[in-house]
PDBQT receptor file of N, H, CA, C and O in Angstrom, charges set to zero:
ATOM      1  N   UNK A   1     147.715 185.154  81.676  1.00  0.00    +0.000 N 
ATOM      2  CA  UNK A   1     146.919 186.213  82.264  1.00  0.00    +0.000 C 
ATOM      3  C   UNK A   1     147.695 187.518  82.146  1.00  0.00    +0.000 C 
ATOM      4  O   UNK A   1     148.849 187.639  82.557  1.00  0.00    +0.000 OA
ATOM      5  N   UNK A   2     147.078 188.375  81.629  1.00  0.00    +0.000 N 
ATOM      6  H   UNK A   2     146.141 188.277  81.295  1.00  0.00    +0.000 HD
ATOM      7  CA  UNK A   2     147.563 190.073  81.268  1.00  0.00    +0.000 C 
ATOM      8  C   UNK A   2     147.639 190.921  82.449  1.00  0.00    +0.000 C 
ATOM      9  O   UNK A   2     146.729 190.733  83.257  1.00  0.00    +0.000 OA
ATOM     10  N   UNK A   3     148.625 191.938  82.791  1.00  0.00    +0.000 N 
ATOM     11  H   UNK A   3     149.364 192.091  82.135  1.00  0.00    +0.000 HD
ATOM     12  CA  UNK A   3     148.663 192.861  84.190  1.00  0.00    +0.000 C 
ATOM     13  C   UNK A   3     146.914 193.180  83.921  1.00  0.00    +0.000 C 
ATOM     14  O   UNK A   3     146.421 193.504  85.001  1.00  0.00    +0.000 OA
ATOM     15  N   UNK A   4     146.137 193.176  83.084  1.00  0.00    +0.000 N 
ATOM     16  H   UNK A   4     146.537 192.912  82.206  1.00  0.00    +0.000 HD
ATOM     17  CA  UNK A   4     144.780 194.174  83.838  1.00  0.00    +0.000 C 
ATOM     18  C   UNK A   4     144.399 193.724  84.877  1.00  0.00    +0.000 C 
ATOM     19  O   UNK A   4     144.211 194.317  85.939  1.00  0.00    +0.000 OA
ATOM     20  N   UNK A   5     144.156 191.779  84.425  1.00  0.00    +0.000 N 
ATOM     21  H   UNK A   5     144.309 191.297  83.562  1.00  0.00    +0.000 HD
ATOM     22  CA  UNK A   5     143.501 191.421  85.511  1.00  0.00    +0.000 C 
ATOM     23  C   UNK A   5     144.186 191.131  87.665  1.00  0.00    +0.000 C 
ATOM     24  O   UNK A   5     143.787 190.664  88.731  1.00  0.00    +0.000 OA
ATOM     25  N   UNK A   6     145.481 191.881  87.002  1.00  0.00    +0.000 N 
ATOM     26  H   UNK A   6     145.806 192.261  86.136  1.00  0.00    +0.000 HD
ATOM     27  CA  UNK A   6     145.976 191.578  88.683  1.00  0.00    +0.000 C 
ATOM     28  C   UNK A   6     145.794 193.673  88.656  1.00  0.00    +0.000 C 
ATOM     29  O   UNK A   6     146.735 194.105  89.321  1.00  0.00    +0.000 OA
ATOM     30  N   UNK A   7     145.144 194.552  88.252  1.00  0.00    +0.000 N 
ATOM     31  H   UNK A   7     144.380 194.201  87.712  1.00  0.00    +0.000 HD
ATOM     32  CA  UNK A   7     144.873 195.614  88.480  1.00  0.00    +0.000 C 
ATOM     33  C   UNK A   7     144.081 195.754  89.458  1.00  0.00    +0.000 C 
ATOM     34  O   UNK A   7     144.073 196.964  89.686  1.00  0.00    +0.000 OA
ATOM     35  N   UNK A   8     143.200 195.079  90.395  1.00  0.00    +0.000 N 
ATOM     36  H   UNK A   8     143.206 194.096  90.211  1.00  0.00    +0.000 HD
ATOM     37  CA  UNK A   8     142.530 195.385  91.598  1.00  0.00    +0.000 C 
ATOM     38  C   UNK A   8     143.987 195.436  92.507  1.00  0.00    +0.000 C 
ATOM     39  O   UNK A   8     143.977 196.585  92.949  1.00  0.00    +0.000 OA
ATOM     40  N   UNK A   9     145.132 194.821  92.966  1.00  0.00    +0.000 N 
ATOM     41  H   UNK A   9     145.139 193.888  92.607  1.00  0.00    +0.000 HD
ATOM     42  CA  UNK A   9     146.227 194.721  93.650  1.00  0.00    +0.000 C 
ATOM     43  C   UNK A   9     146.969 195.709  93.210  1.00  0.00    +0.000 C 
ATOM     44  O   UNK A   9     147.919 195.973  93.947  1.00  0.00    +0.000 OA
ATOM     45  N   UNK A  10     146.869 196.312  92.312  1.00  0.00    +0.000 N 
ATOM     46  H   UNK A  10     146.097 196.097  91.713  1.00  0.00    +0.000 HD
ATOM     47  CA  UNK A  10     148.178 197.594  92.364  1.00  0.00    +0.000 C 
ATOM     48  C   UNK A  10     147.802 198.661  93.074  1.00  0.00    +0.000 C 
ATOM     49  O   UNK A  10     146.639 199.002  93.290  1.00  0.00    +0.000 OA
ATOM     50  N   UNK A  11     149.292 199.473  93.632  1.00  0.00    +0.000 N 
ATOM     51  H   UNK A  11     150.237 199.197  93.457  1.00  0.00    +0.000 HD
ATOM     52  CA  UNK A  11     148.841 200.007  94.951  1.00  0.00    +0.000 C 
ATOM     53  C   UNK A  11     149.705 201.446  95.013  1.00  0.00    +0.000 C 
ATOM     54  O   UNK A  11     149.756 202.379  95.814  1.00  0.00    +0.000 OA
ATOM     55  N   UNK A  12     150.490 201.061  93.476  1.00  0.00    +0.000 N 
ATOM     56  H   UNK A  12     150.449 200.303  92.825  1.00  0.00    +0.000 HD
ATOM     57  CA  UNK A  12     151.218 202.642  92.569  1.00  0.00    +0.000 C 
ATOM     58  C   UNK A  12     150.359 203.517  92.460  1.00  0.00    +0.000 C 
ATOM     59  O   UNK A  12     149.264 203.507  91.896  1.00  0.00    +0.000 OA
ATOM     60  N   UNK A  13     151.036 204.491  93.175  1.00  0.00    +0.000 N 
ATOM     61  H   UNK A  13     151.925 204.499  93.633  1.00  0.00    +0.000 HD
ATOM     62  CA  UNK A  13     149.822 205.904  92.548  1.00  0.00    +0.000 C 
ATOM     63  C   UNK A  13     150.305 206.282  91.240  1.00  0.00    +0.000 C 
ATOM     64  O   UNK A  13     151.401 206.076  90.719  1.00  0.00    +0.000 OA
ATOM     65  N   UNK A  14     149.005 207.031  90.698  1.00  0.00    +0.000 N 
ATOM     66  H   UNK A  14     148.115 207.198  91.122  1.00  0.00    +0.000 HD
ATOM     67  CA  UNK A  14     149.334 207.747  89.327  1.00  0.00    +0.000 C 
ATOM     68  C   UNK A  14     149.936 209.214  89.077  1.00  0.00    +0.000 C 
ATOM     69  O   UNK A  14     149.641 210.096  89.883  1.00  0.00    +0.000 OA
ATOM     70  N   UNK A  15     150.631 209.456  88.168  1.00  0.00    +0.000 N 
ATOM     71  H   UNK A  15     150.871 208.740  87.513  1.00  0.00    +0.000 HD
ATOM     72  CA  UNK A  15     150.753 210.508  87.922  1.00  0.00    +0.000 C 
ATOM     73  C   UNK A  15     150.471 211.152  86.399  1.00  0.00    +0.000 C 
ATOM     74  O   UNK A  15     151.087 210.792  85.395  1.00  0.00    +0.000 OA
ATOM     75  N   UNK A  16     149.555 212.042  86.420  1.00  0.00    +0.000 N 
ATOM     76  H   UNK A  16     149.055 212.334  87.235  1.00  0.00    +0.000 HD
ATOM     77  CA  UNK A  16     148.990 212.195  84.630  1.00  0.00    +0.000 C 
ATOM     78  C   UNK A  16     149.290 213.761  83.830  1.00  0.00    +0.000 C 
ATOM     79  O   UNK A  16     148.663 214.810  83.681  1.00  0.00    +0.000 OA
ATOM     80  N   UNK A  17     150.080 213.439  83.596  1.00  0.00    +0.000 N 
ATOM     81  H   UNK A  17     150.589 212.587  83.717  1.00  0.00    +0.000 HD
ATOM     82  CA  UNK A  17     150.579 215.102  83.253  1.00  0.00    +0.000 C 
ATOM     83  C   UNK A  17     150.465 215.512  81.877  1.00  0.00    +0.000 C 
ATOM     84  O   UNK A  17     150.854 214.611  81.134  1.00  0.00    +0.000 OA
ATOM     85  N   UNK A  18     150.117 216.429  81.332  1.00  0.00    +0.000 N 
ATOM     86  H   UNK A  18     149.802 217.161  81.936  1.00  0.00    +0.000 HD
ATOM     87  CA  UNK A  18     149.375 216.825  80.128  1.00  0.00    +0.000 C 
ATOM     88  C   UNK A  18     149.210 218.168  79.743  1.00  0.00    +0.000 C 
ATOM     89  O   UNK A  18     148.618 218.911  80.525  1.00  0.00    +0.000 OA
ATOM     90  N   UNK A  19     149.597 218.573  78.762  1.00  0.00    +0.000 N 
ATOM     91  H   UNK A  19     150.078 217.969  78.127  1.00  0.00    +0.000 HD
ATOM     92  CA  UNK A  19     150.322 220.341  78.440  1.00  0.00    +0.000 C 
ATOM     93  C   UNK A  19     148.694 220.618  77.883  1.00  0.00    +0.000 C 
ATOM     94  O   UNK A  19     147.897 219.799  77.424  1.00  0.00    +0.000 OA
ATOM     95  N   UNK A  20     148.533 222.115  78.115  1.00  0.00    +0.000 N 
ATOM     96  H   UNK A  20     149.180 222.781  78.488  1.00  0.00    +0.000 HD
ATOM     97  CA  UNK A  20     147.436 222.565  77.825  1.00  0.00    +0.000 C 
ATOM     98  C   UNK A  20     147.607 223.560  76.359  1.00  0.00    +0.000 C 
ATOM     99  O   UNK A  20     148.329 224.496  76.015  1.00  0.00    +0.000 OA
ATOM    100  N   UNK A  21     146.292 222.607  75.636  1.00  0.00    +0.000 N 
ATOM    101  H   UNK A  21     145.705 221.847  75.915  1.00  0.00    +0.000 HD
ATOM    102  CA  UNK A  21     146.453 223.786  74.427  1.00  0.00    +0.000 C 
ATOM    103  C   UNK A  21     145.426 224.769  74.186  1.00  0.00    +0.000 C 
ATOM    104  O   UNK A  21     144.969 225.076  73.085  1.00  0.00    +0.000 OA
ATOM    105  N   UNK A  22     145.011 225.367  75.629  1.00  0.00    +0.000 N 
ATOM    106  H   UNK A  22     145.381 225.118  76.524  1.00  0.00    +0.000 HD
ATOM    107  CA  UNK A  22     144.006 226.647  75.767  1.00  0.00    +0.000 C 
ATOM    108  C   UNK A  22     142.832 225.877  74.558  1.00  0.00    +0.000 C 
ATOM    109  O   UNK A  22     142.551 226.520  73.547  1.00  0.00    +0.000 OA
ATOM    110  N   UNK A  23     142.401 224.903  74.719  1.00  0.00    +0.000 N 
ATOM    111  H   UNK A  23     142.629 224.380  75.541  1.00  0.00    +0.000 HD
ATOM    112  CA  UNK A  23     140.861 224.220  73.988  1.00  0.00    +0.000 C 
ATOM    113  C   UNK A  23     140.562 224.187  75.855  1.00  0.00    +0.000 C 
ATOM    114  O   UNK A  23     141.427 224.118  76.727  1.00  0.00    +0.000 OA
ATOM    115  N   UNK A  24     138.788 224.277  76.065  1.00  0.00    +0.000 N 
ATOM    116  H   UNK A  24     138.085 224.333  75.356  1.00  0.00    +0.000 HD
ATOM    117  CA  UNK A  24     138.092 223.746  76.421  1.00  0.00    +0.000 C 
ATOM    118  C   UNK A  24     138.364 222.389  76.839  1.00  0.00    +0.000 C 
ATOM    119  O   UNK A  24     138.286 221.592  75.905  1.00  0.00    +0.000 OA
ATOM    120  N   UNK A  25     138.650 221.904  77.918  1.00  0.00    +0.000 N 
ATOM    121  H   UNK A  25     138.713 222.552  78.677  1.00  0.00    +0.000 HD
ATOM    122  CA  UNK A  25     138.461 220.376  78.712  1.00  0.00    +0.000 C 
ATOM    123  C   UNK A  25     137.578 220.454  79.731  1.00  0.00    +0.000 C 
ATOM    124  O   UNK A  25     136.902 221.369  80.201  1.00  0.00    +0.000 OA
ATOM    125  N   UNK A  26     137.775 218.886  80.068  1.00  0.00    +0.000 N 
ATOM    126  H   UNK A  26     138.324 218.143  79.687  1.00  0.00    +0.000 HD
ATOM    127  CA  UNK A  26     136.983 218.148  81.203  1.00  0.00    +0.000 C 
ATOM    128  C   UNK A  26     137.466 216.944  81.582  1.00  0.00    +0.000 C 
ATOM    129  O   UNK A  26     137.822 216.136  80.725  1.00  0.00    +0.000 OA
ATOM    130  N   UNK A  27     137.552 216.633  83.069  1.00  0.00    +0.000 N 
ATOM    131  H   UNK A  27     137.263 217.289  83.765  1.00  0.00    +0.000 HD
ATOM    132  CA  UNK A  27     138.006 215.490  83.305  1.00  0.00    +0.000 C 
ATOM    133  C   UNK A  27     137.234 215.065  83.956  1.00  0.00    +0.000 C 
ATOM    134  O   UNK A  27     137.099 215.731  84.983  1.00  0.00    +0.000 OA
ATOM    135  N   UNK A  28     136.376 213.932  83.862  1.00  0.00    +0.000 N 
ATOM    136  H   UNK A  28     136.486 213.391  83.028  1.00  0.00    +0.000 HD
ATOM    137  CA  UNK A  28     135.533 212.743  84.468  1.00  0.00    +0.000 C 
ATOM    138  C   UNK A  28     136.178 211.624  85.691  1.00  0.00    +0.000 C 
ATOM    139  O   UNK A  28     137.049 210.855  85.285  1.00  0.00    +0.000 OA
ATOM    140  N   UNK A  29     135.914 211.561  86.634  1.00  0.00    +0.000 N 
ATOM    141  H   UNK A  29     135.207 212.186  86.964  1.00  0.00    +0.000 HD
ATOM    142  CA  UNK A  29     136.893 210.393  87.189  1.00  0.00    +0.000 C 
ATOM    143  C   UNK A  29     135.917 209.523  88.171  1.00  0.00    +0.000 C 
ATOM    144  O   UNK A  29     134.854 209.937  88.635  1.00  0.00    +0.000 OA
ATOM    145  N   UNK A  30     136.382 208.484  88.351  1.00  0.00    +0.000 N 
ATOM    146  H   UNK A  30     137.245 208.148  87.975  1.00  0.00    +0.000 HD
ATOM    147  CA  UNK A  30     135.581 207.587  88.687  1.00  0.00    +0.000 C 
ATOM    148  C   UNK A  30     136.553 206.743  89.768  1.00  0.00    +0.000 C 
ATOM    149  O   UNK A  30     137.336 205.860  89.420  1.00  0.00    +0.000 OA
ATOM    150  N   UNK A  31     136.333 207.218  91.217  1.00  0.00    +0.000 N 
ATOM    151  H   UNK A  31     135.697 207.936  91.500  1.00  0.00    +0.000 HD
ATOM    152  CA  UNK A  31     137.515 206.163  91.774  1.00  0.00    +0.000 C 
ATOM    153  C   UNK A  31     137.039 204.957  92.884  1.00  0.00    +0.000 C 
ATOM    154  O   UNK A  31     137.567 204.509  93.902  1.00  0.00    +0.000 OA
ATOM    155  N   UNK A  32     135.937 204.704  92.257  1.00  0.00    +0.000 N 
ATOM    156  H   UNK A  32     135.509 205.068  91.430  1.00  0.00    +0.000 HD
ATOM    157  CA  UNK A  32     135.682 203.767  92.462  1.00  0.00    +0.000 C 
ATOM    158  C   UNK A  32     135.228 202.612  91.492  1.00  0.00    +0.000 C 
ATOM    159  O   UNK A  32     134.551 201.691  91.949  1.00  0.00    +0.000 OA
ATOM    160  N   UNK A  33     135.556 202.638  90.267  1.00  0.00    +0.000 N 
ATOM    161  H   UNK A  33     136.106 203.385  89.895  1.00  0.00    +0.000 HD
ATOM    162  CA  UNK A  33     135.490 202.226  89.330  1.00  0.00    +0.000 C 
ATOM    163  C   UNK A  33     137.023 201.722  88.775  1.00  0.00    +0.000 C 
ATOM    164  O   UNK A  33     138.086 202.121  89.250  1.00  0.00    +0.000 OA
ATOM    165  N   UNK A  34     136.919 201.009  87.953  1.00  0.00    +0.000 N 
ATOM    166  H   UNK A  34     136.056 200.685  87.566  1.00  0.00    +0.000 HD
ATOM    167  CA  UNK A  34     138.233 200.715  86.698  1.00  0.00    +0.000 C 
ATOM    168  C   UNK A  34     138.445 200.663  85.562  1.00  0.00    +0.000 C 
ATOM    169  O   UNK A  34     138.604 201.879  85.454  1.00  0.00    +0.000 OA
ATOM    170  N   UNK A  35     138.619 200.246  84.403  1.00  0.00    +0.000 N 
ATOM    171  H   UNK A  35     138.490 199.258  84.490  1.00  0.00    +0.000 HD
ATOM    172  CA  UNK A  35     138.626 200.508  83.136  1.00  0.00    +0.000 C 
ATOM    173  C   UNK A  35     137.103 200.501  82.513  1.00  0.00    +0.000 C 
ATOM    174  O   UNK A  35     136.720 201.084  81.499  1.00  0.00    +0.000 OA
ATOM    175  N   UNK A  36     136.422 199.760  83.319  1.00  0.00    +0.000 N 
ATOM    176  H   UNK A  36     136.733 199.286  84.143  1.00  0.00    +0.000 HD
ATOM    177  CA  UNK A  36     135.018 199.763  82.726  1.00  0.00    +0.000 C 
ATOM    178  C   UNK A  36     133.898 200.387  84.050  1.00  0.00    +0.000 C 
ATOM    179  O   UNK A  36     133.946 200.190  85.264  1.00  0.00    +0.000 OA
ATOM    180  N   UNK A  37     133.039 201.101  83.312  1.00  0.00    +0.000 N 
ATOM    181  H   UNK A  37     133.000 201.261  82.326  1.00  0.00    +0.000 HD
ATOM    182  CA  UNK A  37     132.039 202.217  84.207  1.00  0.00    +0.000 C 
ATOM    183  C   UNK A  37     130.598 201.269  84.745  1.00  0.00    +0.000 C 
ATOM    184  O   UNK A  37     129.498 201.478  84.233  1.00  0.00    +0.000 OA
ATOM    185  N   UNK A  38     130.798 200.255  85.803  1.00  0.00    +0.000 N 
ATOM    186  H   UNK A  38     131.691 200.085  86.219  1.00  0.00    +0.000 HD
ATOM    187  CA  UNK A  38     129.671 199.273  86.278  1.00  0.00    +0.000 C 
ATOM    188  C   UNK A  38     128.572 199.973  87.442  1.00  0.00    +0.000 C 
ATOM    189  O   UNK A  38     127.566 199.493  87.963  1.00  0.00    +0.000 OA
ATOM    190  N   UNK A  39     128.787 200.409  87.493  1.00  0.00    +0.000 N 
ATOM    191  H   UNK A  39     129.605 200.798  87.070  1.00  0.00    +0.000 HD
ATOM    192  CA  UNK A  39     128.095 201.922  88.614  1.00  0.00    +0.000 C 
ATOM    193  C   UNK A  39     126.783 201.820  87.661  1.00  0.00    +0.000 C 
ATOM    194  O   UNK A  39     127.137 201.789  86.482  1.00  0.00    +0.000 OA
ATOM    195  N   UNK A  40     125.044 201.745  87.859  1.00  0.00    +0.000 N 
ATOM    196  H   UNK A  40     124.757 201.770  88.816  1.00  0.00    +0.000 HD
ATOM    197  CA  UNK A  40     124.318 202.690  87.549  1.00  0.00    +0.000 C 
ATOM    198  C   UNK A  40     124.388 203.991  87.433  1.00  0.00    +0.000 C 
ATOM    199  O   UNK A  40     124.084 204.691  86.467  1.00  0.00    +0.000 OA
ATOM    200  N   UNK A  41     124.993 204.425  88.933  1.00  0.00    +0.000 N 
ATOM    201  H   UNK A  41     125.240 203.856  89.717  1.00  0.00    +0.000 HD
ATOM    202  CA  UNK A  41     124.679 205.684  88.885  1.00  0.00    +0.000 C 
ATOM    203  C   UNK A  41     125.980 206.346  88.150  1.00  0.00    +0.000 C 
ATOM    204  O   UNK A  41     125.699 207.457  87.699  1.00  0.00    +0.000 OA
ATOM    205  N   UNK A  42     127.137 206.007  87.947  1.00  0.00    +0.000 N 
ATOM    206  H   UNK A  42     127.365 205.105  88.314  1.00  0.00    +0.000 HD
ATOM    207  CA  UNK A  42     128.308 206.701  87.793  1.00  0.00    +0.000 C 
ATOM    208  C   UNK A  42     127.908 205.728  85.745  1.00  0.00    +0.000 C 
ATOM    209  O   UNK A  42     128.573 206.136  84.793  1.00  0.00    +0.000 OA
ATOM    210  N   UNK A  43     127.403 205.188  85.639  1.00  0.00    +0.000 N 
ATOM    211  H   UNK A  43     126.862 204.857  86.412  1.00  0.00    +0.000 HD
ATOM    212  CA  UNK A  43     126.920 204.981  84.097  1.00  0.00    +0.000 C 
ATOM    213  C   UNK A  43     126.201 206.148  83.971  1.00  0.00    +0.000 C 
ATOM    214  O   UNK A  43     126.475 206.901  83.036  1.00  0.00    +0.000 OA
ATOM    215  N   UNK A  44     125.330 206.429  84.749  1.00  0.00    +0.000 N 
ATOM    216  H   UNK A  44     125.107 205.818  85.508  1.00  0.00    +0.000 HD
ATOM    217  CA  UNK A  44     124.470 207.635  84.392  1.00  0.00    +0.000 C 
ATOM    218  C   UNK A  44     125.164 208.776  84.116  1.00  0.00    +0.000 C 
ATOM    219  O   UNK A  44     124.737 209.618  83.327  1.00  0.00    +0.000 OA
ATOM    220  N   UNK A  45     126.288 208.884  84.749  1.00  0.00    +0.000 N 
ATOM    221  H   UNK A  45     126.635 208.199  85.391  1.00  0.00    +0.000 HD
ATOM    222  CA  UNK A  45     126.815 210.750  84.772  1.00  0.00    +0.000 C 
ATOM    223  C   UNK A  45     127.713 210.293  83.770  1.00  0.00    +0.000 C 
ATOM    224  O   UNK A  45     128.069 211.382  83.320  1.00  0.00    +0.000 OA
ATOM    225  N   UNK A  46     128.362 209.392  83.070  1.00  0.00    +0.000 N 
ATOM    226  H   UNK A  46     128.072 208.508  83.435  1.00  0.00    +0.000 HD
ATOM    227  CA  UNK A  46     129.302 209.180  82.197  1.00  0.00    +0.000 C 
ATOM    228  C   UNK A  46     128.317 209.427  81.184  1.00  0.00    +0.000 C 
ATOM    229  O   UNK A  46     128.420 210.455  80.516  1.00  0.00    +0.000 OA
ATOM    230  N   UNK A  47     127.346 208.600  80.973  1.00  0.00    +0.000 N 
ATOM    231  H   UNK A  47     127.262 207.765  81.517  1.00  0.00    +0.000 HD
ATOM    232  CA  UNK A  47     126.267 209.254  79.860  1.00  0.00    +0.000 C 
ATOM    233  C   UNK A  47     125.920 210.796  79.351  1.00  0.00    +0.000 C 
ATOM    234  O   UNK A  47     126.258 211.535  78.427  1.00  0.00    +0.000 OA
ATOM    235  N   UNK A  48     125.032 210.838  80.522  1.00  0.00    +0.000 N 
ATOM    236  H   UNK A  48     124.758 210.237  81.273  1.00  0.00    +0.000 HD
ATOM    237  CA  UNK A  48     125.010 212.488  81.027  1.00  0.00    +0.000 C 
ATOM    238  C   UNK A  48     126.160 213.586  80.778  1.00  0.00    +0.000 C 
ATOM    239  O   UNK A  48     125.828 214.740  80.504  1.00  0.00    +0.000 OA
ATOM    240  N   UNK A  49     127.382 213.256  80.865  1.00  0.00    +0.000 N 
ATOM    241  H   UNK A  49     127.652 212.319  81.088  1.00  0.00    +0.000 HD
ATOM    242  CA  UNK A  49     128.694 214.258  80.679  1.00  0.00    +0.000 C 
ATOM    243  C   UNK A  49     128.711 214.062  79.127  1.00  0.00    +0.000 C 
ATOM    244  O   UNK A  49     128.399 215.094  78.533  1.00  0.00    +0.000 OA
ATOM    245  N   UNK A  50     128.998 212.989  78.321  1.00  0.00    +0.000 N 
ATOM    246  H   UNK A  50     129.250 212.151  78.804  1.00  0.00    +0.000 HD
ATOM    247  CA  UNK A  50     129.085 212.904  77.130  1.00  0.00    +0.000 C 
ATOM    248  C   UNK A  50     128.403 213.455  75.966  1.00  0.00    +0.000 C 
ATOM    249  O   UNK A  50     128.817 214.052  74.971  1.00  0.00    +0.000 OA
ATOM    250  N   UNK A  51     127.049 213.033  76.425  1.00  0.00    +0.000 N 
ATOM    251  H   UNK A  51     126.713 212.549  77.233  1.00  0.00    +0.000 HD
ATOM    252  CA  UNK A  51     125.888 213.392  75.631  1.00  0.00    +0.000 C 
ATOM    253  C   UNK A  51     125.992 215.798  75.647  1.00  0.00    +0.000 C 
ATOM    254  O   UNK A  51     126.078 216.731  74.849  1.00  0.00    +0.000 OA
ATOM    255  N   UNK A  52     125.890 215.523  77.236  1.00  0.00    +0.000 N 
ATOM    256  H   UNK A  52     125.820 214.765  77.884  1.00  0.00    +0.000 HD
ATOM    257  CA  UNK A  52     126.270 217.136  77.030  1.00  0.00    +0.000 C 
ATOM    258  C   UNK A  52     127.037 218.167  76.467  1.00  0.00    +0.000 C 
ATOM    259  O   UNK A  52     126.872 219.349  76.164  1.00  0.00    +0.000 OA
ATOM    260  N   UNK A  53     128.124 217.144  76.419  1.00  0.00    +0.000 N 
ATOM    261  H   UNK A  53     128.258 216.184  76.665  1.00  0.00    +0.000 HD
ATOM    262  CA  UNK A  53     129.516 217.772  75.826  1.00  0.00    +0.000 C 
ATOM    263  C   UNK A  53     129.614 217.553  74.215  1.00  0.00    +0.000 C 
ATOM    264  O   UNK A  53     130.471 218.103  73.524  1.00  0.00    +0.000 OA
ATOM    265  N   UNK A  54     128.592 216.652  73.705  1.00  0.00    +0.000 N 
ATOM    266  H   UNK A  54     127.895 216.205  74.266  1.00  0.00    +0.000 HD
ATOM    267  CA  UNK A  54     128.501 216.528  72.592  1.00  0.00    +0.000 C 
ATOM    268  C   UNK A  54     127.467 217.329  71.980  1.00  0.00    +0.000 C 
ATOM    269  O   UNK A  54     127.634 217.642  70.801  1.00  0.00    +0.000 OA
ATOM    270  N   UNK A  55     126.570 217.661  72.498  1.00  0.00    +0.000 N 
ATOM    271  H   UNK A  55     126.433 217.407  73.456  1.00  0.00    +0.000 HD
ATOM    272  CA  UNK A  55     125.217 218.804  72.151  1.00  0.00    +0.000 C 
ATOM    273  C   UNK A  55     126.418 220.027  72.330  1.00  0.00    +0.000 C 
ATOM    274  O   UNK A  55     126.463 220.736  71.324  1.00  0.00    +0.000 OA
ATOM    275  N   UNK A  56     127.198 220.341  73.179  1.00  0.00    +0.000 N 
ATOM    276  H   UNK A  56     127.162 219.766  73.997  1.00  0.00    +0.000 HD
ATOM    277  CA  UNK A  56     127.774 221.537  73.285  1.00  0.00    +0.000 C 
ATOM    278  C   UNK A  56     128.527 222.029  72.139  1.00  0.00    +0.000 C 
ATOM    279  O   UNK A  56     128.820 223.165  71.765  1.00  0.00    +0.000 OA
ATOM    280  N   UNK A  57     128.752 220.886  71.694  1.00  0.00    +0.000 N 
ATOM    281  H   UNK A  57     128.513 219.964  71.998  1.00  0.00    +0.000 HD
ATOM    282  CA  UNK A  57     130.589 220.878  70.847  1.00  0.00    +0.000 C 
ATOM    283  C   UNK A  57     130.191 220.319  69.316  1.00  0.00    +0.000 C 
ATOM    284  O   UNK A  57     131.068 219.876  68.574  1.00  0.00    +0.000 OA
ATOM    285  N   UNK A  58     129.000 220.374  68.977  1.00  0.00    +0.000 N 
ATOM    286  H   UNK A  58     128.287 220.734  69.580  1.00  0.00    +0.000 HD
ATOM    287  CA  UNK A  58     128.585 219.539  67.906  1.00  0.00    +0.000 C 
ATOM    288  C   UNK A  58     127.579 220.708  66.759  1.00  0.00    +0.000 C 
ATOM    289  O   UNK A  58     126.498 221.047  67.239  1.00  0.00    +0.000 OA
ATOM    290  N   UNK A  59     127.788 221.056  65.895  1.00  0.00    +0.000 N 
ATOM    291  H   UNK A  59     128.666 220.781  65.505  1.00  0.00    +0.000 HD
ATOM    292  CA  UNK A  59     126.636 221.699  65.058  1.00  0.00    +0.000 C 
ATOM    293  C   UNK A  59     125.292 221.077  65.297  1.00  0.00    +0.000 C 
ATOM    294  O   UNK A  59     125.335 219.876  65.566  1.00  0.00    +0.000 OA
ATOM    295  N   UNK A  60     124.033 221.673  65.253  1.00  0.00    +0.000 N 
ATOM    296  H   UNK A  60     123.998 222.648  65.034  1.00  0.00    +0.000 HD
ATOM    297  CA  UNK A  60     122.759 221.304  65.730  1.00  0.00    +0.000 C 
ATOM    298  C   UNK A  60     121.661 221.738  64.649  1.00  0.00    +0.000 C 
ATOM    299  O   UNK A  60     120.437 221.687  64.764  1.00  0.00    +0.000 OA
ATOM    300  N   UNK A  61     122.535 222.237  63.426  1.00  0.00    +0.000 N 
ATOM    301  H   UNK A  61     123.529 222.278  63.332  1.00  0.00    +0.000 HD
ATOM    302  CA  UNK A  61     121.888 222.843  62.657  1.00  0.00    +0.000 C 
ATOM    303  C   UNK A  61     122.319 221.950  60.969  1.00  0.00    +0.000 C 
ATOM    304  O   UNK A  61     121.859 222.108  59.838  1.00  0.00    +0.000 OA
ATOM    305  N   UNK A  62     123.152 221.225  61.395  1.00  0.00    +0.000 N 
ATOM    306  H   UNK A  62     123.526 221.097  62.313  1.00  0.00    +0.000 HD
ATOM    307  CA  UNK A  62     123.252 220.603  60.340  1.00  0.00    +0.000 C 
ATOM    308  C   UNK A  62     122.617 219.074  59.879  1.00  0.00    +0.000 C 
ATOM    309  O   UNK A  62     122.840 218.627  58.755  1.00  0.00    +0.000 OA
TER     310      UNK A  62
């Protein structure tokens, strides 16, 4: 058995640190969730964020 599945018991906080290269971001978070998005509703806004950010960031003319 792999650490994911004893991942409901870890009780380490995170720390996520990440240099900015002046692009456009977004961070999505889900804390009630875990590696996979089982939520209807938090499926919905993961959809919803993606799809948007991809109409945003995507040529529409090609």
């Amino acid at each position: 058995m792999g650490p994911a599945q004893h991942a409901g018991n870890w009780k380490t906080p995170q720390l996520i640190i990440h240099g900015a290269l002046n692009l456009e971001s977004a961070l999505l978070i889900f804390p009630d969730e875990g590696h996979q998005i089982r939520s209807p509703e938090n499926l919905l806004l993961w959809y919803r964020t993606v799809l948007d950010w991809l109409k945003k960031h995507t040529r529409q003319d090609a």
